[in-house]
Structures are given as C-alpha cells and as structure tokens.
C-alpha positions as CSV (number, residue, x, y, z in Angstrom):
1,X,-11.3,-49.4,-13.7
2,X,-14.5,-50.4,-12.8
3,X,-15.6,-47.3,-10.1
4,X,-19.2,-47.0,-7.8
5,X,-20.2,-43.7,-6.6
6,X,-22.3,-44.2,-3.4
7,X,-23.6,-40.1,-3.0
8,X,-25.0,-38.3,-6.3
9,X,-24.9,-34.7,-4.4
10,X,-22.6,-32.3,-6.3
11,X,-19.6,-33.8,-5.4
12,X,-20.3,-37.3,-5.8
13,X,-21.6,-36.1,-9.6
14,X,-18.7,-33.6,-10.1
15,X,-16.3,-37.3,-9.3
16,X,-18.3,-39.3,-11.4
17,X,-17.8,-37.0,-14.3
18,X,-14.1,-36.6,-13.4
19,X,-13.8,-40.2,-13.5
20,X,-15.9,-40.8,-16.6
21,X,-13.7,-38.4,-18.7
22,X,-10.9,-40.4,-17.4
23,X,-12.0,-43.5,-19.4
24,X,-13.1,-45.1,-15.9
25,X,-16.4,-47.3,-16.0
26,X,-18.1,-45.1,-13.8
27,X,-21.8,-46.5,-11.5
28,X,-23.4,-43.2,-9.4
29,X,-26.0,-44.5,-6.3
30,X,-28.6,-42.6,-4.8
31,X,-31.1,-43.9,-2.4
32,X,-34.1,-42.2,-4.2
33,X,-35.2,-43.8,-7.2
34,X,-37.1,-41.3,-8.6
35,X,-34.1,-39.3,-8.1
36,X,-31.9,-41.4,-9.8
37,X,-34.5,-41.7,-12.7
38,X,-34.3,-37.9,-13.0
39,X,-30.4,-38.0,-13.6
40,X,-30.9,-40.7,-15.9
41,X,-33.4,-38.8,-18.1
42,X,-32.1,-35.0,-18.2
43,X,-28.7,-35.8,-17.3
44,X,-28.3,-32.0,-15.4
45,X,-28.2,-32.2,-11.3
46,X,-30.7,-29.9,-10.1
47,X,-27.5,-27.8,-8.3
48,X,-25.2,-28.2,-11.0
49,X,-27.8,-27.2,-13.4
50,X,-25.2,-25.8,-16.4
51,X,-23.8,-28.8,-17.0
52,X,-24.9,-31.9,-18.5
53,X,-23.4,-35.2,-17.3
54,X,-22.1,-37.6,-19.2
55,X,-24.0,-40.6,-20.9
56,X,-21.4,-42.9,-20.0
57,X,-22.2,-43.1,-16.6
58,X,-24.7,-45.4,-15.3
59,X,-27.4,-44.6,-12.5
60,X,-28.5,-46.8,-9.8
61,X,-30.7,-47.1,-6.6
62,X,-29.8,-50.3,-5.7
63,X,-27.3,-50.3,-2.9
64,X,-25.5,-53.1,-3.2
65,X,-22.0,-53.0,-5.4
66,X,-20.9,-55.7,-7.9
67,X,-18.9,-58.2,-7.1
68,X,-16.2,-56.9,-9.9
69,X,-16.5,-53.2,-8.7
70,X,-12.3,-52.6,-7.7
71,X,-13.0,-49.1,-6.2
72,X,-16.3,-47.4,-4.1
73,X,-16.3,-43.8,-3.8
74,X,-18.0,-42.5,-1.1
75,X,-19.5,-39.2,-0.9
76,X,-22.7,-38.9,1.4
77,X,-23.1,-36.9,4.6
78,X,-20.3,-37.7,6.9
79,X,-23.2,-39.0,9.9
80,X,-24.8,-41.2,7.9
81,X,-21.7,-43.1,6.8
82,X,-22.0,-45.6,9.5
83,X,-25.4,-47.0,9.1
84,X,-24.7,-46.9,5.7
85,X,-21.5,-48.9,5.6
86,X,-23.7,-51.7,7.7
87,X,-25.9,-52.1,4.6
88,X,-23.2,-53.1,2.3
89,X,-21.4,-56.9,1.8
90,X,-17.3,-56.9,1.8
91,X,-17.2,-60.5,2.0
92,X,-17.0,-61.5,-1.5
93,X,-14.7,-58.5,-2.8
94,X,-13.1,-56.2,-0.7
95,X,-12.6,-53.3,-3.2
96,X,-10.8,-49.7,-2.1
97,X,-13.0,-47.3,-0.3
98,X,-12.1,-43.6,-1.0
99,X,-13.5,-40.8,1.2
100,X,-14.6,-37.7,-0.4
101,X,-16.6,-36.8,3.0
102,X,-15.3,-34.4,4.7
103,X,-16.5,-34.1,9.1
104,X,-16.0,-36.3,12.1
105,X,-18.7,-38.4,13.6
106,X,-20.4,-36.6,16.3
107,X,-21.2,-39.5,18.4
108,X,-17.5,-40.8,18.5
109,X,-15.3,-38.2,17.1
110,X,-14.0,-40.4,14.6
111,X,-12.9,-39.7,11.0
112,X,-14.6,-40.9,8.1
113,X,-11.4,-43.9,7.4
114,X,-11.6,-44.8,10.8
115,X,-15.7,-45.4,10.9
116,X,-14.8,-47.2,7.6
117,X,-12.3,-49.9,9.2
118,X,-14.3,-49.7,12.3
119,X,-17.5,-50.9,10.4
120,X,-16.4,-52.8,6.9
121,X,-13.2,-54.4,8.6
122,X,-11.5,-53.6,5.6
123,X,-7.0,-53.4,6.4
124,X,-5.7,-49.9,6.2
125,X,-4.5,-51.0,2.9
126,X,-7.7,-50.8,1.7
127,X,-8.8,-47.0,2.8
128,X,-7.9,-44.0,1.2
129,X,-9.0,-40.4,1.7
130,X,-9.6,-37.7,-1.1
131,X,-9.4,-34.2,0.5
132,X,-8.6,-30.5,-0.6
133,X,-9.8,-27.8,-2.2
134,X,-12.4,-28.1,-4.3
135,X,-15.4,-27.2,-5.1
136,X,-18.0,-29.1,-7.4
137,X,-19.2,-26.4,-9.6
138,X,-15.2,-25.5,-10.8
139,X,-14.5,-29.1,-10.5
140,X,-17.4,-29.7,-13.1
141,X,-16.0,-26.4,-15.2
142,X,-12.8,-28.0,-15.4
143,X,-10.9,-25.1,-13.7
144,X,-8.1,-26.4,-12.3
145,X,-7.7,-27.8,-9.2
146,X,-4.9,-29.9,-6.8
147,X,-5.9,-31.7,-3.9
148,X,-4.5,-35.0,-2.1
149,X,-4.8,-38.5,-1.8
150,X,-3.9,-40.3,1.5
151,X,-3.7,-43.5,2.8
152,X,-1.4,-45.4,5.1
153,X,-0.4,-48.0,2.5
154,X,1.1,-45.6,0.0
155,X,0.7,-48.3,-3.1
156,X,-3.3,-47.2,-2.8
157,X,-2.3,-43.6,-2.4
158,X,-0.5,-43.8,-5.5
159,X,-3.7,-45.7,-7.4
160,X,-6.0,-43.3,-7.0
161,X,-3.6,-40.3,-7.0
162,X,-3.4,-42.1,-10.8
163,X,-7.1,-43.0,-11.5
164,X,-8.1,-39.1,-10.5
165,X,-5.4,-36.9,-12.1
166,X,-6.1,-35.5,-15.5
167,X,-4.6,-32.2,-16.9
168,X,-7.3,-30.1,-14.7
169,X,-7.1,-32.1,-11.7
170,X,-4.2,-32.5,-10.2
171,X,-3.7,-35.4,-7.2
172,X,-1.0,-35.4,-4.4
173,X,-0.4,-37.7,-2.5
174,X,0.1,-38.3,1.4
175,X,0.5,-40.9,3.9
176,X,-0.5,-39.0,6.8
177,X,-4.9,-40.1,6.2
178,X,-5.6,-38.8,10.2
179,X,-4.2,-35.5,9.3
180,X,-5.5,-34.9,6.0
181,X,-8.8,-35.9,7.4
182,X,-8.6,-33.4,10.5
183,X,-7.6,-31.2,8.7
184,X,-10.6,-31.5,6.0
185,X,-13.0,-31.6,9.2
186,X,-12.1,-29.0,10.8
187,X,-11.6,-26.4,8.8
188,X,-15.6,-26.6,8.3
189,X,-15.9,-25.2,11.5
190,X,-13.3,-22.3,11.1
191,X,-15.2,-21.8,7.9
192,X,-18.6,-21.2,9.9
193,X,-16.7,-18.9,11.9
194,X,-15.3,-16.7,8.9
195,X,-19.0,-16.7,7.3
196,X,-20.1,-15.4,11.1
197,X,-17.8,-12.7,11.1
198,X,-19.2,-11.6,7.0
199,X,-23.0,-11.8,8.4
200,X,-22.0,-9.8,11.3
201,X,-19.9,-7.0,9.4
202,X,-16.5,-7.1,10.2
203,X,-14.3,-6.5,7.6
204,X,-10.9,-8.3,6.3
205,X,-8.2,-7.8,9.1
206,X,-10.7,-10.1,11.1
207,X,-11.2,-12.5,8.3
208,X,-7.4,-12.6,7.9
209,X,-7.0,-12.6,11.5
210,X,-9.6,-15.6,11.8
211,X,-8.3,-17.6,9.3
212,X,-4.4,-17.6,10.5
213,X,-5.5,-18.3,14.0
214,X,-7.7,-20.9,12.6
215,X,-5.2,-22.6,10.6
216,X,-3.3,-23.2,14.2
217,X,-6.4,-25.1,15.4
218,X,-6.7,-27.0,12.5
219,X,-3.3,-29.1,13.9
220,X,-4.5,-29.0,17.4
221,X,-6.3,-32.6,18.0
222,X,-4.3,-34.3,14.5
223,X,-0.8,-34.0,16.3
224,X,-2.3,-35.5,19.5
225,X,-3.6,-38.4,17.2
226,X,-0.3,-38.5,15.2
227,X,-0.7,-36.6,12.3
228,X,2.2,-34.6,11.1
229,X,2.4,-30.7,11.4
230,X,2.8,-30.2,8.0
231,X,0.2,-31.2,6.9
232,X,-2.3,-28.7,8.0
233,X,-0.3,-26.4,5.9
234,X,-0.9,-28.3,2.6
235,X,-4.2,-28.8,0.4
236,X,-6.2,-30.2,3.1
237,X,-5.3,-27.8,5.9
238,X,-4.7,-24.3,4.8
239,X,-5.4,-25.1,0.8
240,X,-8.8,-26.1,2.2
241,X,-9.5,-23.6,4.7
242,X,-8.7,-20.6,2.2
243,X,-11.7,-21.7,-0.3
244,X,-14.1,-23.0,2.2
245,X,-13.8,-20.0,4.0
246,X,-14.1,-17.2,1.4
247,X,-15.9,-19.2,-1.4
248,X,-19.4,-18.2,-2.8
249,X,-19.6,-22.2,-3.6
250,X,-18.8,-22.8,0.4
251,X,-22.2,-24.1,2.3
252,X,-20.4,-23.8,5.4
253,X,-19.3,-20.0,5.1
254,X,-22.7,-19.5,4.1
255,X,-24.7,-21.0,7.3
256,X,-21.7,-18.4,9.1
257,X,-23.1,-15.8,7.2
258,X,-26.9,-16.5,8.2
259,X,-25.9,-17.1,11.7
260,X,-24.2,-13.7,12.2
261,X,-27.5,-12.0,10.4
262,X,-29.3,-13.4,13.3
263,X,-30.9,-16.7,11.5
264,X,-31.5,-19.8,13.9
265,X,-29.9,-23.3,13.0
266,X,-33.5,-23.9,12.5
267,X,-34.5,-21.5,9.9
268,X,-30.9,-21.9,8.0
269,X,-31.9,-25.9,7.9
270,X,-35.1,-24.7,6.0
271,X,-33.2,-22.3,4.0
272,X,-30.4,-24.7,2.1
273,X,-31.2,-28.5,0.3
274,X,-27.5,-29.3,1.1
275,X,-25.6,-30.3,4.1
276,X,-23.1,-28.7,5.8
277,X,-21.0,-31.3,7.5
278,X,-19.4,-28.3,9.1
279,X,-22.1,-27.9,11.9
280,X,-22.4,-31.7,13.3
281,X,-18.4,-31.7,13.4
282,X,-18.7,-28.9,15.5
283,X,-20.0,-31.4,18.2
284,X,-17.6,-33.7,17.9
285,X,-14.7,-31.2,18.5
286,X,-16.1,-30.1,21.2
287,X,-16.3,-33.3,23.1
288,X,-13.0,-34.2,21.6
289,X,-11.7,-30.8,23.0
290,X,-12.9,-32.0,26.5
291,X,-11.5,-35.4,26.7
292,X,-8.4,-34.2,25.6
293,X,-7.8,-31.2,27.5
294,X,-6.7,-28.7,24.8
295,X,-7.3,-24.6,24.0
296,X,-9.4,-24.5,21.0
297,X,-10.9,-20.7,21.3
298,X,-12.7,-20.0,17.8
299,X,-14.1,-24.0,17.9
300,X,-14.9,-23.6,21.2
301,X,-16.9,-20.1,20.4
302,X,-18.6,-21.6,17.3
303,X,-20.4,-24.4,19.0
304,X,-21.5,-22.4,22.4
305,X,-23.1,-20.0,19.0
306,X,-24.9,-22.8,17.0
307,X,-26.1,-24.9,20.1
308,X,-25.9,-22.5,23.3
309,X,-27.3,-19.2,22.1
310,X,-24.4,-17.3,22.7
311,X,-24.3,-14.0,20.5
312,X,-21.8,-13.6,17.9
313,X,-20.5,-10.3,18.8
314,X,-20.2,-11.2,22.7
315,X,-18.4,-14.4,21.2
316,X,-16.2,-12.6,19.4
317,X,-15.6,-9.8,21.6
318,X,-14.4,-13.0,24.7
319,X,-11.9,-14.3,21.4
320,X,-10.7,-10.6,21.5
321,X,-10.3,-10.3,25.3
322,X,-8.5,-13.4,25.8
323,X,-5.1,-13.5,28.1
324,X,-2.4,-12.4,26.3
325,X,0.4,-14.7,25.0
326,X,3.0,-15.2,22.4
327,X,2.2,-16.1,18.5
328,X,3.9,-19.4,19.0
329,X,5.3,-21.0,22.3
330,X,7.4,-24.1,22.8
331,X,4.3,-26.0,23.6
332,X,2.1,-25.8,20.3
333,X,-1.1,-27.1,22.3
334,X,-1.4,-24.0,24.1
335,X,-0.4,-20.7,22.2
C-alpha cells in the first residue's frame, strides 16, 4: 500500500521502517528540510543512531500527500495536530488516518481521533488509532512487541491490524478508539508520577503501589465517555502503563525523575530534544476532571507539581493521607 508518514521523530521512523520491511511503499514528512536532507544522506536518526534506515523509503518536506496515498500515519506532538490537520487537502482522496500520537488536546480535552474528524471531516470509518506498548528503539531492534489497532468501523481495524503485523510486531485489534486512546493518554501522566517517586527515592512498594492505583485512573474519564472497562486492562491501558512507567526508553518517566530531583519544567525543557506529550495532557485532565466531577488523586497531584509548585513529597504524603475507603466500591468513579 502506498503509506505517508507525517512525524520523522523516533516513532514515526521506527513505523516507517516497520512498514518498509513489510513491502509497503513507505513516504516519511518532516517540516525541516535540512532535516529531511540529513535522513536522506546518512540514513541514521540522530536518536536512533544504531540503526540505519532503509533505502526504500522516501523523504519529504513537502506537506501535502499524493492524491494516490491510501493511508497517512500520523506521528507528531499531539498539540500540534490540529493546526496541522488544517494545512492538509481531503477533498480529492480521503485516505485512512492512523494515530500513533499518544495525549489529549489541552485546549479541549479531546483525543487525537476526535481532533481528526473534528478538523479533516473524515467519517469514523476513516480513523483509526495505533496504541500500546512500544518503544521505538526495540521496535527498530525488532524485539518483539503487541499493541492494538482501534477504530469504530472494524473493517479499518482489521486493515491496518494487517498492514502492521509481521512476525515481531504483533497487532490487536479493538473497536473501543475512545478507550484505547484514554487510556494511551493518560497513562503519560501516571508515568510522570512513577518517574517522580524514582527521583525522589522511594523504592518499589510505592512504584507498585502507584502503578495499580494508577491503572484505576486510567478508566476514570473513558467509561464516562463510553469506553469499555476492559480495555484499560489490555495493551493500551495497563500493557502501556507498565513500560512507560519503568522504561529507560520512557521520556515521560524520565521528566518524573528530574522533577522529583528538584529540576523546573523549565530546566527539564532545556534538558531533552523530545517531547513528552505526558505533561500538556496533564492540563487537559485536569479541566476534564473539573467539568466532570470525578476523584482523580495521583492526576490531580501531578499537575498542582508541574504547574503549581507543590513539592513532591508534601504531594505524596496528601495521596498517603487521604480518607480511607474500600479497594473497590459499587460506584467505580469514586473508590
């Protein structure tokens, strides 16, 4: 199939590569042409430096797709999707978008599929999202890894669940797109909290602790939207979670980590050349947490650290302190 990557950060590459070994004709877009030029002459991303990419992929800055192009992959920062999406022309060919990005927008709270059908008017049909566990640098190793594909029309699930699967990368698919998403998005924020608690120097009972409690969170504002509970106990909820959370590769846990040591948001932004989409999501809970009412504790704790100045131990020490209640209750929005 004829396949554009819009993104050539380590994911969008690690895709393209996927996709290239999997006799896919395979176009990668960056907005920098000097960038682009780079890739095109050493074939090594400056972050994935021990591994060459293929030759059969083509390099481009300009941003519009060709007309024949049947799928767009898109892998840039989850805030910039929207101006993005305005740039580009659907009304010639209508191809299927796939969402590798991973965070809700902060101005609306939406997920990444709905900003899509909000902006490119594209049906449901059209929309897919590509979420688990998954690093780029394993991905790239060919270590093998399963994560899902989920869209509302399940024909297009089943596609690129087809186009992506090889014998080291394994695709499930789903129907449930808000709750694969939400849980995706979310998890970046519990993931910020686990590389909190490593910076400060707590050990593993409040890792394991953290990351339990956590996974409960991840369900809290997809059931109110209609995603399905179990869900956030597959790939893109707890499979997610796990290796965002305790991963080396994970550039959320590691803005947790510089956080707990006392770094500002500011410093850590000079510190890293990558995104984590874990921090802007944060916002967007926590207005989504308002308007809706609900008890998210450890979301709730992580923004009033990045944004309010609240210290790390004090936060965790008011997580600690909270009223006592059961595990689980009848009401799964509260407990």
């Amino acid at each position: 199939m004829k396949i554009t990557v819009y993104g050539a950060g380590t994911w969008g590459i690690a895709l393209a590569e996927l996709l290239a070994q999997n006799e896919h004709e395979v176009n990668v877009w960056h907005y920098k042409e000097d960038f682009i030029n780079k890739l095109k002459k050493s074939l090594i991303h400056p972050n994935l430096n021990s591994h060459r990419i293929s030759k059969k992929i083509n390099f481009t800055h300009e941003i519009q797709f060709q007309s024949n192009v049947e799928i767009i992959v898109i892998a840039i920062p989850t805030q910039t999707i929207r101006g993005f999406l305005k740039k580009l022309n659907f009304t010639k060919n209508k191809p299927i978008i796939v969402s590798v990005s991973k965070g809700l927008e902060k101005e609306t709270g939406m997920t990444v599929s709905q900003v899509i059908y909000d902006v490119a008017k594209l049906p449901s049909e059209k929309i897919c999202a590509l979420y688990g566990p998954s690093h780029a640098e394993e991905v790239m190793k060919k270590i093998p890894t399963a994560i899902v594909s989920a869209s509302k029309c399940t024909e297009t699930a089943e596609l690129i669940q087809k186009v992506f699967s090889n014998q080291f990368f394994r695709v499930y698919r789903s129907s449930d797109i808000i709750g694969v998403e939400f849980g995706g998005s979310i998890k970046n924020v519990i993931s910020i909290a686990s590389g909190i608690c490593k910076g400060i120097g707590f050990g593993d009972n409040t890792i394991a602790a953290l990351l339990t409690r956590g996974t409960k969170e991840l369900s809290q504002l997809g059931l109110l939207f209609g995603a399905k509970r179990e869900t956030f106990f597959g790939l893109s909820g707890m499979g997610d979670l796990i290796v965002t959370a305790t991963s080396k590769h994970s550039r959320n846990r590691q803005v947790g980590e510089w956080i707990g040591e006392g770094f500002t948001l500011d410093q850590i932004s000079k510190k890293m050349n990558m995104i984590a989409e874990g921090v802007e999501t944060t916002k967007a809970i926590n207005s989504l947490v308002k308007q809706n009412k609900i008890d998210m504790p450890i979301c709730k704790e992580v923004y009033q650290i990045l944004f309010k100045g609240k210290n790390s131990v004090i936060a965790m020490g008011d997580l600690m302190t909270r009223k006592l209640t059961t595990e689980y209750s009848n009401n799964s929005l509260q407990d």
